[in-house]
C-alpha positions as CSV (number, residue, x, y, z in Angstrom):
1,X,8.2,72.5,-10.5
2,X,4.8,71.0,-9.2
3,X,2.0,71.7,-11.9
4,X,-1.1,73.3,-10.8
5,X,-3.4,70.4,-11.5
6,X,-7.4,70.2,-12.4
7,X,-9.2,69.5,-9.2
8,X,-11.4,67.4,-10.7
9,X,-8.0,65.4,-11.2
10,X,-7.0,64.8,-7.5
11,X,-11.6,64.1,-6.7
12,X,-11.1,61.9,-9.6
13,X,-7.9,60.0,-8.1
14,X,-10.1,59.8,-4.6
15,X,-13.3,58.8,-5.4
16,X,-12.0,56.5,-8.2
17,X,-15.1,57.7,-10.7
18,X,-13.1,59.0,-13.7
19,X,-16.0,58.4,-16.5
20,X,-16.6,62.6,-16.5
21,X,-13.1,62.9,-17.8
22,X,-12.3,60.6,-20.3
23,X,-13.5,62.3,-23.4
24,X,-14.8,59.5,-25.4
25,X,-18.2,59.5,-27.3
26,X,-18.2,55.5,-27.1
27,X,-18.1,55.8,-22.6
28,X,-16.3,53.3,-20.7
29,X,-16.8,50.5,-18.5
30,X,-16.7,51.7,-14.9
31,X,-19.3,49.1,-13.8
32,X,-18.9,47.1,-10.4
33,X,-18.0,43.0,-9.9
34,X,-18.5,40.9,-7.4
35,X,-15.3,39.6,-5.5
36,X,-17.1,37.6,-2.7
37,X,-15.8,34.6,-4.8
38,X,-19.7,33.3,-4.5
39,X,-20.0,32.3,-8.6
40,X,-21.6,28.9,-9.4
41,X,-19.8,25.6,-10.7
42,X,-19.2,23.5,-13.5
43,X,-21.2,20.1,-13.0
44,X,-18.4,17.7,-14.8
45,X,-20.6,15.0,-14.8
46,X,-22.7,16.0,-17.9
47,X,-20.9,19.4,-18.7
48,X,-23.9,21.9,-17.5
49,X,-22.8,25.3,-16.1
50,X,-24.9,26.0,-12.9
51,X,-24.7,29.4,-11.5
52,X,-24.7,31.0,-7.9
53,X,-28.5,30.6,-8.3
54,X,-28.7,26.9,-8.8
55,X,-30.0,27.3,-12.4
56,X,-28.4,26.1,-15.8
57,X,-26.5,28.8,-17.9
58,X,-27.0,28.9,-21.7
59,X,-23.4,28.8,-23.4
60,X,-24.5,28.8,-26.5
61,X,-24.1,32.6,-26.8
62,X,-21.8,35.1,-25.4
63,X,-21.8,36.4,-21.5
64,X,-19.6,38.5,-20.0
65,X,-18.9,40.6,-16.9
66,X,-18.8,44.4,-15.9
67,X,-15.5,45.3,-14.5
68,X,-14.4,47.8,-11.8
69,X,-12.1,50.5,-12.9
70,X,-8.4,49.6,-11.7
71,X,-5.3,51.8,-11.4
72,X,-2.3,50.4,-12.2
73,X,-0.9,48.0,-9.3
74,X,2.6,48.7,-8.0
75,X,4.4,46.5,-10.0
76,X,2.3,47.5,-13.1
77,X,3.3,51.2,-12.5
78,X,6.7,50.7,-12.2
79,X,7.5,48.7,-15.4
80,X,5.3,50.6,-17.3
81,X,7.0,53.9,-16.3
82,X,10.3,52.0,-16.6
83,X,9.7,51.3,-20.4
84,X,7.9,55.0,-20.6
85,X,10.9,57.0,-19.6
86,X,13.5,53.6,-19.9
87,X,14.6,54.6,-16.4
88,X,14.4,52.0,-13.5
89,X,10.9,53.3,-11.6
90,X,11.5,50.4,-9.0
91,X,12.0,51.8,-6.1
92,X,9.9,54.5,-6.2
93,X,6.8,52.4,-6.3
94,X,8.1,50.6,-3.5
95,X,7.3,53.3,-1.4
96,X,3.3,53.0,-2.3
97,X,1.3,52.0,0.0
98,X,0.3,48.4,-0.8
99,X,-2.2,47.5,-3.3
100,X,-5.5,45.8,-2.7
101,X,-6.3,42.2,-3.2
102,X,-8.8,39.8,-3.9
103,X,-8.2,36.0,-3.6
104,X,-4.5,36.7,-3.1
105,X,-3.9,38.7,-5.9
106,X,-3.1,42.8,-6.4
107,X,-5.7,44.9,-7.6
108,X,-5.8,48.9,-7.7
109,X,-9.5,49.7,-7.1
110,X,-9.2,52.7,-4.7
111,X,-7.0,55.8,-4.0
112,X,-6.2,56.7,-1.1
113,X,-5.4,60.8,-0.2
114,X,-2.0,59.1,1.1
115,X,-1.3,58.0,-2.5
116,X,-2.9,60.4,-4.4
117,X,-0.3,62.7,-2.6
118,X,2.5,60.4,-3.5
119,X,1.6,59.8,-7.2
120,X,2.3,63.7,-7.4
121,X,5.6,63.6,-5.7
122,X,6.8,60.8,-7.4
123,X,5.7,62.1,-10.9
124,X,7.7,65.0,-10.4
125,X,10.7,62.7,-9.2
126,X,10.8,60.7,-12.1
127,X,10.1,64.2,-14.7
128,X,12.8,65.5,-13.2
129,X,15.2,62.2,-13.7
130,X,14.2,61.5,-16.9
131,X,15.1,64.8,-18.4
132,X,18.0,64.7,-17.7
133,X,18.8,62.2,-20.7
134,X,16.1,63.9,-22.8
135,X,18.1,63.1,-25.9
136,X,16.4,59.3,-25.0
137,X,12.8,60.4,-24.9
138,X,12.6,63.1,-28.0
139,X,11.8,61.7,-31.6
140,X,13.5,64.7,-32.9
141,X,16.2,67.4,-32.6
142,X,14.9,70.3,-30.5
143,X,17.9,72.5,-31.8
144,X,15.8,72.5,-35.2
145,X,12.8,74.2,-33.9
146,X,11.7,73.8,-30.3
147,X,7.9,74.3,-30.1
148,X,7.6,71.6,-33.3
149,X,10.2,68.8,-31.6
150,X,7.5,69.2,-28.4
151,X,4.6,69.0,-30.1
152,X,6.4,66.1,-32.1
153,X,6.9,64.8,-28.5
154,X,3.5,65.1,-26.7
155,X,1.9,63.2,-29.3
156,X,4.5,60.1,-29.7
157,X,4.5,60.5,-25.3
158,X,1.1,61.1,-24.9
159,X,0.0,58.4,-27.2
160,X,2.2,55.6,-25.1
161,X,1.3,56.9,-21.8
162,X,-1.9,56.9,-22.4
163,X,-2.1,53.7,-24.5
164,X,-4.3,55.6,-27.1
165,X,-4.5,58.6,-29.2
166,X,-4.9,61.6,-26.7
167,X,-7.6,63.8,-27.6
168,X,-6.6,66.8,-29.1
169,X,-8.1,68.8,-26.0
170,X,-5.1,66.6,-24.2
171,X,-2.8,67.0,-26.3
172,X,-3.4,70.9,-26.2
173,X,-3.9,71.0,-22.4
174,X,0.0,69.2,-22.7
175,X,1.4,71.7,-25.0
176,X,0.5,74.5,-22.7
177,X,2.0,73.2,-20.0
178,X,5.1,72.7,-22.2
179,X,4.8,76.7,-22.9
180,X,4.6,77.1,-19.0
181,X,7.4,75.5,-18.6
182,X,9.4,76.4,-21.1
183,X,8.6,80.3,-19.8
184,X,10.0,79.8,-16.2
185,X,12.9,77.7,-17.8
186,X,14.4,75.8,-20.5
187,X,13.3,73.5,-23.3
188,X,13.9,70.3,-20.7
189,X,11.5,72.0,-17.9
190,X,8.7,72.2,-20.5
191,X,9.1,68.5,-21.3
192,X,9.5,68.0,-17.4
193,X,6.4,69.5,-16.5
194,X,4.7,67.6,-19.4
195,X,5.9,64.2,-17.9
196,X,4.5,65.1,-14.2
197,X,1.6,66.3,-15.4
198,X,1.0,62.8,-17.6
199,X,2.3,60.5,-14.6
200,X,0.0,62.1,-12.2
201,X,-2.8,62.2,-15.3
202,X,-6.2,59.5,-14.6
203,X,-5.4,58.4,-18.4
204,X,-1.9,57.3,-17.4
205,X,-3.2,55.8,-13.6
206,X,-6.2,53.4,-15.0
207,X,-6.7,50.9,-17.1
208,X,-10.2,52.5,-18.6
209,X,-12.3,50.2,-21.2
210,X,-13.1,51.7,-23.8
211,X,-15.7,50.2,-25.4
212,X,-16.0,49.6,-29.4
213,X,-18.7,51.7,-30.9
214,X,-20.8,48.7,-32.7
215,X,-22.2,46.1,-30.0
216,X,-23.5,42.5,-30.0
217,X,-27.1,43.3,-28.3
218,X,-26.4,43.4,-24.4
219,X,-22.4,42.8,-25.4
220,X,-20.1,44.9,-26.7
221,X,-16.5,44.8,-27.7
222,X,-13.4,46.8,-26.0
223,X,-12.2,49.0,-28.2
224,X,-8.9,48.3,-30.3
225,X,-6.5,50.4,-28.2
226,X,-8.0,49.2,-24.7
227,X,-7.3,45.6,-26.4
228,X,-3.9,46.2,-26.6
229,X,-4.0,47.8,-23.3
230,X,-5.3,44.5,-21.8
231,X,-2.9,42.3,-23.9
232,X,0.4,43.8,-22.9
233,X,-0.6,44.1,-19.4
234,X,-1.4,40.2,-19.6
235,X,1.5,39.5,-21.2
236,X,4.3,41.6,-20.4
237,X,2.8,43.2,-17.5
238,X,3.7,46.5,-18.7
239,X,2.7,49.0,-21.3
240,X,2.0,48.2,-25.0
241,X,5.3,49.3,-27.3
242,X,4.8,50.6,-30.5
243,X,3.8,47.2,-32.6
244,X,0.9,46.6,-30.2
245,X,-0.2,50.0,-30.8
246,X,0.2,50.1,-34.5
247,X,-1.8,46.1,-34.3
248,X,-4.8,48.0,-32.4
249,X,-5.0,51.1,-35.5
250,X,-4.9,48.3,-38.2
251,X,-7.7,46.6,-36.9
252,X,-5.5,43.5,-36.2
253,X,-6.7,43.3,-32.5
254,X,-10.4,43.4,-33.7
255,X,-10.5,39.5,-33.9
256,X,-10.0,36.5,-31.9
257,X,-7.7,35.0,-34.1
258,X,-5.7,38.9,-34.2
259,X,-5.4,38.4,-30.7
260,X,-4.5,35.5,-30.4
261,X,-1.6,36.1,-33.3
262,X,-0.6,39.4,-31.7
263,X,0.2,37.2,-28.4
264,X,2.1,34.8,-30.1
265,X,4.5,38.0,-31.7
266,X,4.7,39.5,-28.3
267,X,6.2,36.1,-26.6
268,X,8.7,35.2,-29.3
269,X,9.4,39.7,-29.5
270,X,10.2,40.1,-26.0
271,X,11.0,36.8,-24.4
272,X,12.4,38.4,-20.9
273,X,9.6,40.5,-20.7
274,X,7.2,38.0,-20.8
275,X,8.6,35.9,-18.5
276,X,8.9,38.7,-16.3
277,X,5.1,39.2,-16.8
278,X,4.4,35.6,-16.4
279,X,6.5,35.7,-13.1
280,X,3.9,38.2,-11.8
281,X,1.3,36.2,-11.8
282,X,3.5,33.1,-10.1
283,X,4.7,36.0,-7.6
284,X,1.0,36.6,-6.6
285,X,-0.2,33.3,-6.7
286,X,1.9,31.9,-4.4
287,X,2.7,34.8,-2.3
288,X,6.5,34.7,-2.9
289,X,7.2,38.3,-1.9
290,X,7.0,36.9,1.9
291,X,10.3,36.0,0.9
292,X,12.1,39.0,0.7
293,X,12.1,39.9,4.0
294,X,11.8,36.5,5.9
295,X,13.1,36.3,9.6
296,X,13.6,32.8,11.5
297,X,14.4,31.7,14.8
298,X,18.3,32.7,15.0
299,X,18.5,30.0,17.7
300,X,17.2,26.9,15.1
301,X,18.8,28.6,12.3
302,X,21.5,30.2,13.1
303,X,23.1,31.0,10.0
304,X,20.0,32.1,8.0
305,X,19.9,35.3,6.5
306,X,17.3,37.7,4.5
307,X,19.8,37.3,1.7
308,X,19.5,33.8,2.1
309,X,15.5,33.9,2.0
310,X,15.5,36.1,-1.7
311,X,18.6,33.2,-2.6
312,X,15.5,30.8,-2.3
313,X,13.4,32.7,-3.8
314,X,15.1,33.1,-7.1
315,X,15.9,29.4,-7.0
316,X,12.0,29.0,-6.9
317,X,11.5,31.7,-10.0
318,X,14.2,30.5,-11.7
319,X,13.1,26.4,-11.6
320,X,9.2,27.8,-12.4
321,X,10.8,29.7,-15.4
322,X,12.5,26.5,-16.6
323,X,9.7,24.8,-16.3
324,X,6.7,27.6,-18.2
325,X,9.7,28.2,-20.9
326,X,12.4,25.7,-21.3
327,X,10.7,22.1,-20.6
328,X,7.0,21.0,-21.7
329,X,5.6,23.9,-20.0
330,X,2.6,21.9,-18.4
331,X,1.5,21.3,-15.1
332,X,2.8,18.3,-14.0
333,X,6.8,19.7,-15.0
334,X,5.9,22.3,-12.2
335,X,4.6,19.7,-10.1
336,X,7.0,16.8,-10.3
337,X,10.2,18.0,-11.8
338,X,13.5,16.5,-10.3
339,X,15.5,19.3,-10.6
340,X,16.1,22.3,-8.6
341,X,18.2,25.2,-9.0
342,X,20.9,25.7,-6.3
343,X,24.2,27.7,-4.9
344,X,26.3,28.0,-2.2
345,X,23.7,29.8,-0.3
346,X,20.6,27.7,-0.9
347,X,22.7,23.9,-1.4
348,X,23.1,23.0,2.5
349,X,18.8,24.0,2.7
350,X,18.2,21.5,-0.4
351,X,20.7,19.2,1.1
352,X,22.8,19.1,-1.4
353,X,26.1,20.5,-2.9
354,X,27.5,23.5,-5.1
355,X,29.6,26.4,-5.0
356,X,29.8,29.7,-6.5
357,X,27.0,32.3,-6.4
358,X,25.1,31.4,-10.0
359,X,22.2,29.1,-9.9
360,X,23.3,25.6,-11.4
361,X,20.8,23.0,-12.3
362,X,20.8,19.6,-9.6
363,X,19.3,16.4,-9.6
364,X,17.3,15.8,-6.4
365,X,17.4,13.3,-4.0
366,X,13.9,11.4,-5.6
367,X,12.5,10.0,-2.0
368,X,12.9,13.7,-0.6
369,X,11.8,16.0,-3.1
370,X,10.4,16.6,-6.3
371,X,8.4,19.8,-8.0
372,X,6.6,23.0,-6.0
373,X,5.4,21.3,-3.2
374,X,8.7,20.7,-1.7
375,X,10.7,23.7,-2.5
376,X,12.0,25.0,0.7
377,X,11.5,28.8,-0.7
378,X,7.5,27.6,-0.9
379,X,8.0,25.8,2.5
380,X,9.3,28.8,4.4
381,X,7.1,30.7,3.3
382,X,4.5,28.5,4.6
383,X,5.9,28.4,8.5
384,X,6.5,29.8,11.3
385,X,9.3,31.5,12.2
386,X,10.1,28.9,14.4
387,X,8.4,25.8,13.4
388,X,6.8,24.5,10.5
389,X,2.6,25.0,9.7
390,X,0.4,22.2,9.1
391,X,-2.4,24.9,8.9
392,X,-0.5,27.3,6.8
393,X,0.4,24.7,4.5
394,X,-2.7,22.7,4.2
395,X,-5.0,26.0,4.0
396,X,-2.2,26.7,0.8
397,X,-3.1,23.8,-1.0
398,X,-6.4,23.7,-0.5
399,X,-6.9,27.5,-1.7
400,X,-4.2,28.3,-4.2
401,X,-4.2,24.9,-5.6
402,X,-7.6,23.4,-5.2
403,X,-9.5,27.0,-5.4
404,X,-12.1,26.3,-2.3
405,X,-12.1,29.7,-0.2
406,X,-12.2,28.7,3.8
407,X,-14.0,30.4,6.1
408,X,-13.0,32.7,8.1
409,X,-11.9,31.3,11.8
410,X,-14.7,32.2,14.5
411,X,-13.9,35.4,16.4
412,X,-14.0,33.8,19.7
413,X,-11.1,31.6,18.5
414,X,-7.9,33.0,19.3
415,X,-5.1,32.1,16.0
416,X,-1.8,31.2,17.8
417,X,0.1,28.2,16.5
418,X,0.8,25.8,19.4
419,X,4.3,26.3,20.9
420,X,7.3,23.7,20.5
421,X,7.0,21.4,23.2
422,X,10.1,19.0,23.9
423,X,8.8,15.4,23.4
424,X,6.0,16.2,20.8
425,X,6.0,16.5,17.2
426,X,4.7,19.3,15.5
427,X,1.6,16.7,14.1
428,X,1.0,16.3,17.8
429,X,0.8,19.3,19.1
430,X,-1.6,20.1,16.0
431,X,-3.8,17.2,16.7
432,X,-5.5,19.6,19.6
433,X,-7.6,21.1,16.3
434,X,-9.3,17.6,16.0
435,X,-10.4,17.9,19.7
436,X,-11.7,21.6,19.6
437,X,-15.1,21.4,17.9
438,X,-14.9,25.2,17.3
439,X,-11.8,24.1,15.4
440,X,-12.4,20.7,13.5
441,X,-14.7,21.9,10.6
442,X,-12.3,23.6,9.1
443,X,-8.6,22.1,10.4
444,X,-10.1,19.0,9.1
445,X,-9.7,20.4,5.6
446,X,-6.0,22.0,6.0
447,X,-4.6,20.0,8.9
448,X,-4.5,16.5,7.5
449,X,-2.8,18.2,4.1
450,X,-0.5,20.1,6.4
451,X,0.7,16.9,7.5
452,X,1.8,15.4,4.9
453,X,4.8,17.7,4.5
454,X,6.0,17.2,7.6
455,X,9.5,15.9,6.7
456,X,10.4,20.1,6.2
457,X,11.1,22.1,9.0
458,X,10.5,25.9,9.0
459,X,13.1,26.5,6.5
460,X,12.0,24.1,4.0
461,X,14.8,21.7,5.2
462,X,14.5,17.8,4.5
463,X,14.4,15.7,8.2
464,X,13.0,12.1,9.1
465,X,12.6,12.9,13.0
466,X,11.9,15.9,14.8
467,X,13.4,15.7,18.6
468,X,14.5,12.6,18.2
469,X,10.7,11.4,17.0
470,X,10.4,10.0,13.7
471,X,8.0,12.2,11.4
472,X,4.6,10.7,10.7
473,X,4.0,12.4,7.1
474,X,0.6,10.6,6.3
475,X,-1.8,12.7,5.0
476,X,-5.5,13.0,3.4
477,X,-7.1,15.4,1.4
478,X,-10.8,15.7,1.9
479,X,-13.7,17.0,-0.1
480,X,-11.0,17.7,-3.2
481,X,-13.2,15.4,-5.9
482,X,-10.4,13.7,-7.9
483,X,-8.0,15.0,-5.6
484,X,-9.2,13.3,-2.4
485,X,-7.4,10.9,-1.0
486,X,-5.1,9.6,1.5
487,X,-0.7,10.2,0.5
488,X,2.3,9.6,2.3
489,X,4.6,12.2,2.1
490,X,5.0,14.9,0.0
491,X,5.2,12.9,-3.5
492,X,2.7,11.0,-3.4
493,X,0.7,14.5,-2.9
494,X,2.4,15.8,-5.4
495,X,2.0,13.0,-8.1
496,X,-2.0,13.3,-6.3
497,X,-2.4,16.8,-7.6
498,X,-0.5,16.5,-10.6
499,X,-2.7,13.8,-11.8
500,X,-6.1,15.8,-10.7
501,X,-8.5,17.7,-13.3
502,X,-9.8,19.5,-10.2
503,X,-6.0,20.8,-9.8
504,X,-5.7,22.0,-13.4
505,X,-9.2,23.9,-13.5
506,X,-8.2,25.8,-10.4
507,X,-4.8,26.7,-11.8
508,X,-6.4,28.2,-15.1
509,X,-8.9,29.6,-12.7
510,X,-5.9,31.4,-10.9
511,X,-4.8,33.0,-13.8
512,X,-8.0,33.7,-15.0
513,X,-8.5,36.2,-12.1
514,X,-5.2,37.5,-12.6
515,X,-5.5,38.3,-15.8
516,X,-8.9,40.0,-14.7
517,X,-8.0,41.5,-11.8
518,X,-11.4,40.0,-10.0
519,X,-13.1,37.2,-8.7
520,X,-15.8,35.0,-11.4
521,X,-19.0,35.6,-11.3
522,X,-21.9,33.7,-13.5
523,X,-21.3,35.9,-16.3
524,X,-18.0,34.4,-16.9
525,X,-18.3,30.9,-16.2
526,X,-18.9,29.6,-19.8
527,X,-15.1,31.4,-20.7
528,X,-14.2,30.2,-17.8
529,X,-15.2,26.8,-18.5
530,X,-13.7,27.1,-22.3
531,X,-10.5,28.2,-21.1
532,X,-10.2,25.4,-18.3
533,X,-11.5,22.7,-21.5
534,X,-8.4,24.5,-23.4
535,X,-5.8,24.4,-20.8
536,X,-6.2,20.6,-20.6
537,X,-6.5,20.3,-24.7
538,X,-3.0,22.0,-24.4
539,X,-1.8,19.2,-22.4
540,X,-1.9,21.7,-19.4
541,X,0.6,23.6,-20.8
542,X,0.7,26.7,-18.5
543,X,1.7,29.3,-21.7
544,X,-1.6,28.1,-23.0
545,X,-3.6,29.6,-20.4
546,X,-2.5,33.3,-22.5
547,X,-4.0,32.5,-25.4
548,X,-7.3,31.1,-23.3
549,X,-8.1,33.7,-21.6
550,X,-6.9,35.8,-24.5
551,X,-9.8,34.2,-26.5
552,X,-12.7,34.4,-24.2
553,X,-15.6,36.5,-24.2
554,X,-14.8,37.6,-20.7
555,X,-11.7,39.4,-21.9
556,X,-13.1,41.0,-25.2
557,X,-16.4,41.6,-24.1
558,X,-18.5,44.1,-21.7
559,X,-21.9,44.7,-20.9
560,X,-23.2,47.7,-23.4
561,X,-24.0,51.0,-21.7
């Protein structure tokens, strides 16, 4: 049933330059951004934004950044198909080969001839699937006249697929293949063939920004339907439904203050589906899909599993959920809460008890753990299989939570952990980094962090001694402004962190490059600024950082053509 696409389709897919396609009189914004994460700084002491260039940026009007074109990232691709066709699209975009990234998280800035290849056998997959409940996909009865019901059917399809109004050169070009179909087959091999064709389709695969027709001088804004485009991927990681949609014709989206409303209705209309979007960005943030397939030492841990590993990790989403949805919402509840959420699988790794398989909420031991910092899920994650990582843990902290990139290690430097050595603790066979000068400059900036969560072993498991030693959990953080400091144990760091305006900012800077799919560059430093001053207006409130970044001139605004 494979189509006989345009070949400017599959050039288009592999050389990621679409703009000769997209039949829009208004052009889109296929310009380049810098991801070398080399933008300029906030000065906090008098408020001045200085860029990469050492000079002073004016805030007083609007700036905003080009953007790359982007396909959709796996995960993106599969919920959006799933609520496209409502079938589950999960497991085939688990066979793509993995998505770009850029300070940790996904992006979709290339095609490779590997995955242009796949998009076309998995478009024809999921056609053929999804047909066969076509009563679930057709706003009409087909039995009453077949030929309107499709044409009834491209444009309600083509319109959510393509998050806009196709162009009535698409929407023909869809209707023929509908006849083809229908010619070799039956009224459900017409709508196949119009579903493979869309799925494998550049206006289905990229986000493309549009951009409004009037324009601000150098600025101009996205236009309404690649503003709701934008805001459902950012909230509900998916596709817009039919109320976004409908916002974007009204003109509702065409304001700050719409978009800002519109988000509000999209939370409180689809709760699980924003929290699912929300736990995308947590997922990528803190790498949590090392998880699924975790191995440790069977000798240390003999009675670990892989379905022990994704236990921890839905103890982890679960206890961020509670805390972005059913407590305050803010920083510090992510950072300091008492409670975990345990099983029988996970209970003897927290060191506590429970039974059954469902997640139950339990107080934790208050000397040995409290918040993010010393969830074993986070902890594992952060080891070796056979030992725990100063390194790993301290570089964690210091990039996902304090947003200053380290360089790369010198390529004369070989990267092997130090083995475990009976009658040394782990901090002791680490201190060797302190003694290598080819290794201080940096391990002095991880190592010392590292440290400090020393009580958990490679499984995130609470101990005071390791081979019979007791565990020296002392710590410093260095160069992390109101961060810095020296901690003992893992509470104090995290009571540290939680307390640190250099911790929020970096946190609304995290999901600020989510949200945009790139790094900052000058151009978006004064929304960047605005939307780290809002975060910690909003008490830090982490659902605040939507409407922020919802709000700033870097996400309504582009460079005009």
């Amino acid at each position: 049933m494979r189509f006989r696409a345009d070949p400017r389709y599959a050039l288009c897919l592999l050389l990621s330059a679409c703009t000769g396609l997209f039949e829009s009189p208004l052009g889109s914004d296929v310009g380049g951004a810098s991801t070398d994460g080399k933008g300029g700084k906030t000065d906090r002491g008098d408020g001045t934004i200085i860029g990469s260039d050492g000079a002073p940026i004016d805030c007083a009007k609007p700036t905003a950044a080009s953007a790359p074109l982007s396909r959709l990232t796996r995960s993106q691709y599969a919920r959006t198909v799933s609520d496209l066709l409502s079938i589950d699209a999960s497991v085939a975009a688990a066979g793509f080969p993995s998505d770009e990234s850029t300070n940790g998280f996904e992006v979709g800035l290339s095609v490779s001839p590997l995955l242009a290849e796949v998009y076309g056998k998995t478009a024809e997959e999921l056609a053929t699937t999804a047909v066969k409940a076509i009563d679930k996909l057709l706003p009409c009865d087909p039995v009453s006249g077949e030929e309107a019901c499709a044409r009834a059917f491209v444009a309600q399809f083509g319109k959510r697929a393509f998050r806009r109004t196709p162009t009535p050169a698409e929407s023909e070009s869809m209707m023929a293949l509908y006849t083809a179909g229908r010619t070799d087959g039956d009224f459900a091999s017409g709508i196949a063939l119009v579903i493979e064709a869309t799925l494998s389709s550049p206006s289905f695969l990229y986000h493309v920004d549009e951009l409004a027709s009037e324009s601000d001088g150098a600025l101009a804004r996205l236009s309404a339907f690649s503003m709701a485009s934008r805001l459902s991927y950012l909230v509900w990681g998916s596709m817009p439904d039919d109320a976004v949609l409908a916002a974007a014709e009204s003109g509702a989206l065409d304001s700050e203050a719409g978009l800002v409303a519109e988000a509000e209705r999209m939370l409180k209309a689809r709760p699980d589906a924003a929290k699912l979007g929300f736990r995308e960005f947590y997922r990528q943030w803190l790498g949590l899909a090392a998880l699924d397939n975790m191995e440790r030492d069977p000798q240390q841990f003999p009675d670990y599993d892989r379905a022990q590993g994704q236990a921890l990790r839905a103890s982890l989403e679960q206890q961020i959920d509670h805390a972005v949805w059913d407590e305050g919402g803010d920083l510090a509840e992510l950072l300091l809460s008492q409670n975990a959420f345990v099983n029988e699988k996970t209970a003897s790794v927290f060191g506590v008890s429970a039974r059954g398989t469902e997640n139950q909420s339990v107080a934790l031991p208050t000397d040995q753990r409290r918040g993010l910092l010393t969830h074993p899920a986070l902890l594992a994650s952060l080891s070796k299989p056979n030992q725990s990582d100063p390194t790993i843990r301290g570089r964690f902290v210091r990039e996902r939570l304090l947003c200053q990139q380290l360089p790369p290690p010198p390529d004369d430097v070989a990267i092997i952990a130090p083995d475990p050595a009976p009658g040394l603790t782990t901090r002791e066979r680490f201190a060797e980094h302190a003694d290598n000068p080819a290794c201080v400059g940096c391990h002095r900036l991880m190592d010392p962090i590292g440290f400090g969560l020393e009580h958990y072993d490679a499984l995130g498991r609470y101990r005071a001694d390791e081979q019979g030693l007791t565990i020296d959990a002392s710590g410093e953080v260095l160069d992390g402004k109101d961060a810095s400091g020296k901690f003992n144990g893992a509470i104090e760091l995290a009571e540290a962190l939680a307390a640190s305006d250099e911790v929020a900012d970096c946190v609304a800077t995290q999901f600020f490059r989510y949200a945009v799919a790139r790094t900052e560059t000058d151009a978006d430093l004064c929304s960047l600024s605005k939307i780290e001053s809002g975060f910690v207006s909003a008490d830090k409130s982490l659902r605040s950082l939507i409407f922020e970044v919802v709000k700033s001139d870097a996400f309504r605004l582009r460079p005009s053509p």
